[in-house]
C-alpha positions, 0 to 999 in steps of 0.5 A: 387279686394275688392274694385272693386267690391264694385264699381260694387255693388254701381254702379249696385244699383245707376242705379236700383234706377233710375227709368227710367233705371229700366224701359229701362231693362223692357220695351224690354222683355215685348216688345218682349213678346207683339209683339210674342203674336200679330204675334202670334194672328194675323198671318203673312201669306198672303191670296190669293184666287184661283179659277178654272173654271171646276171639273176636268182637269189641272185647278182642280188639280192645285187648290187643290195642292194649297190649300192643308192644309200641303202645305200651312202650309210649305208655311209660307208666303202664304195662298191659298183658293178656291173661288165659283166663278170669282166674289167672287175673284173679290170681296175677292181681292177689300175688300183686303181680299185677296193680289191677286187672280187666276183664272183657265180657262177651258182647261187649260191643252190644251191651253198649250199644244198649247203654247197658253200662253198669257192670260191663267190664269187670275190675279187679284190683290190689287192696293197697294200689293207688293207681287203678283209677288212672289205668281205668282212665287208659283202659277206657281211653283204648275203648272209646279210640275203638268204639267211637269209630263205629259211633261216628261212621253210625252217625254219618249213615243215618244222618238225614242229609246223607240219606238225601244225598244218596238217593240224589247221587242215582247209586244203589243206596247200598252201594253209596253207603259202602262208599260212604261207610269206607270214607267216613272210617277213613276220614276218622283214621286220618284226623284222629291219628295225625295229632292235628285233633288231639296232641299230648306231650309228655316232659320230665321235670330237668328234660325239655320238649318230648321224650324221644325213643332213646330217652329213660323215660322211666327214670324218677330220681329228681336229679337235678332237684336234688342238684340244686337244693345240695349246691345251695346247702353248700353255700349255706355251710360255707358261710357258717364256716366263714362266719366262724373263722372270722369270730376265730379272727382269721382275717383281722390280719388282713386290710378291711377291703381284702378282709371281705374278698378274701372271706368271699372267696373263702365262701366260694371254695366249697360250692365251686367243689361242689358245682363239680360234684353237681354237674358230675352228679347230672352227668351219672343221672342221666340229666345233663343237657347240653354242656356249655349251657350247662356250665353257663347256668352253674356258673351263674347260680354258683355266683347267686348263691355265693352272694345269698349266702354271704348276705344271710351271714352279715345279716345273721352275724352269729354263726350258730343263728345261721345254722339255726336257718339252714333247716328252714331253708332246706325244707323250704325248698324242697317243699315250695320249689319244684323238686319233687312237685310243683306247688303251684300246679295244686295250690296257685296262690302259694305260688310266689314263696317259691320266689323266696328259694334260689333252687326255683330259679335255677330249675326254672332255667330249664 
């Protein structure tokens, strides 16, 4: 095992004096470190301008509810703000200073309560946006948590059994219907505010649970996506290399059963360089979770791709064949795995080739 691991040492040396792999183990950390500082500088939300056309009524309570600082703030993507006037929406949406802009018109309130839907708020968005769809969704989502209080407190005043009740309980009936108004606006406060009738939870893709008050939630760069397929590509190239040095005979001097240890350990040389420039790459991207876990997982899928790659190299046995494969792999996994998206969330039946790629599994474990 002496012998081995002098090989490791030697082979660990030889790739550190090249100085452009000494670049490749840089350049992904400090990519990261760049790229959280951008999102970081530049933010990730999407401004949307609002507008209502009176002080009071439907219109100015939706206005506030959207713009409200905390709301906005558990929104992530979307940022709204008020605006003076229609005009300033007008213009704010044409400079793309904002994706989209709303307008609440007066009588909002009325105008549904007669149904009167068509054309009861007006829109206006940037030829080129593709998410005014999913801000309209949010806008009405704001509409509907104000307006289907009324509709429910609406609903309890006029329902037949209330009225029986209130001419039963002896009360003034507009005295029992204030009581009645008051708790029923209560009640729905409570349950539609305490998370028992409707929960979401939010997750980033390298992040478990839900994403706390500290936590980036802007940031993008699918960091740890991009950790995986890197380590994998670097057991890649170091079986072609190995497989090159053995038509180079590098190891004929050596007994058959070190000859294999030794060009294993040859081949696991630059990917344990590059675990390291992997978990440093997590580290500046704002994506490493908690160390020893962290670690434990490397080391695991640092040994699963040791062992992929050497078997893919005494498959192939031509060297030149296996670099051939490398481009396959790669768009392989950054296509069927989740590094960018999860196939399998728009087309299950595709769903088993991720199965056929060691970044699956390693993102898997988180």
């Amino acid at each position: 095992m002496r012998q081995v691991g002098i090989w490791f040492i030697l082979s660990c040396k030889r790739y550190l004096k090249k100085p452009a792999f000494f670049g490749i183990l840089l350049i992904l950390p400090v990519l990261t470190f760049w790229v959280r500082g951008v999102e970081k500088d530049e933010g990730q939300e999407v401004r949307i301008a609002v507008y209502g056309e009176t002080e009071e009524g439907l219109e100015r309570e939706l206005v506030d509810s959207l713009t409200d600082e905390e709301k906005n703030s558990a929104r992530a993507l979307f940022c709204f703000y008020e605006c003076e006037s229609e005009e300033q929406v007008k213009e704010e949406v044409a400079a793309r200073r904002a994706e989209c802009g709303y307008v609440f018109p007066e009588n909002l309130r009325e105008k549904l309560n007669e149904k009167n839907y068509r054309r009861s708020i007006r829109v206006y968005a940037a030829p080129s946006t593709v998410l005014d769809a999913l801000s309209t969704e949010v806008v009405f989502a704001a509409m509907m948590e104000l307006y289907d209080r009324e509709l429910f407190v609406d609903y309890v005043l006029k329902a037949e059994a209330v009225q029986e009740i209130i001419l039963i309980s002896g009360e003034t009936k507009d005295r029992a219907k204030a009581q009645l108004k008051e708790q029923a606006g209560s009640l729905y406060d409570k349950w539609m505010g305490n998370g028992t009738t409707f929960r979401f939870e939010y997750g980033y893709r390298g992040r478990k649970g839900q994403i706390g008050e500290n936590e980036d939630a802007s940031r993008l760069f699918p960091v740890r996506g991009i950790v995986a397929v890197y380590l994998f590509l670097a057991g890649l190239y170091s079986a072609v290399m190995v497989g090159r040095d053995e038509d180079k005979g590098l190891f004929l001097p050596l007994s058959y059963g070190r000859r294999r240890l030794c060009s294993m350990a040859v081949l696991a040389a630059p990917v344990l360089l590059a675990a390291f420039s992997c978990l440093a790459a997590l580290k500046t991207g704002g994506s490493l979770e908690e160390m020893g876990r962290e670690v434990l997982v490397m080391v695991i899928y640092v040994m699963a791709v040791c062992i992929f790659s050497y078997g893919v190299k005494t498959i192939c046995r031509d060297p030149w064949l296996m670099g051939c494969l490398i481009p396959v792999l790669l768009v392989g996994s950054m296509v069927f795995t989740p590094v960018f998206f999860d196939i399998r969330q728009f087309i299950p039946a595709l769903g088993w080739i991720e199965k056929l790629f060691l970044p699956s599994y390693y993102l898997r474990a988180f």
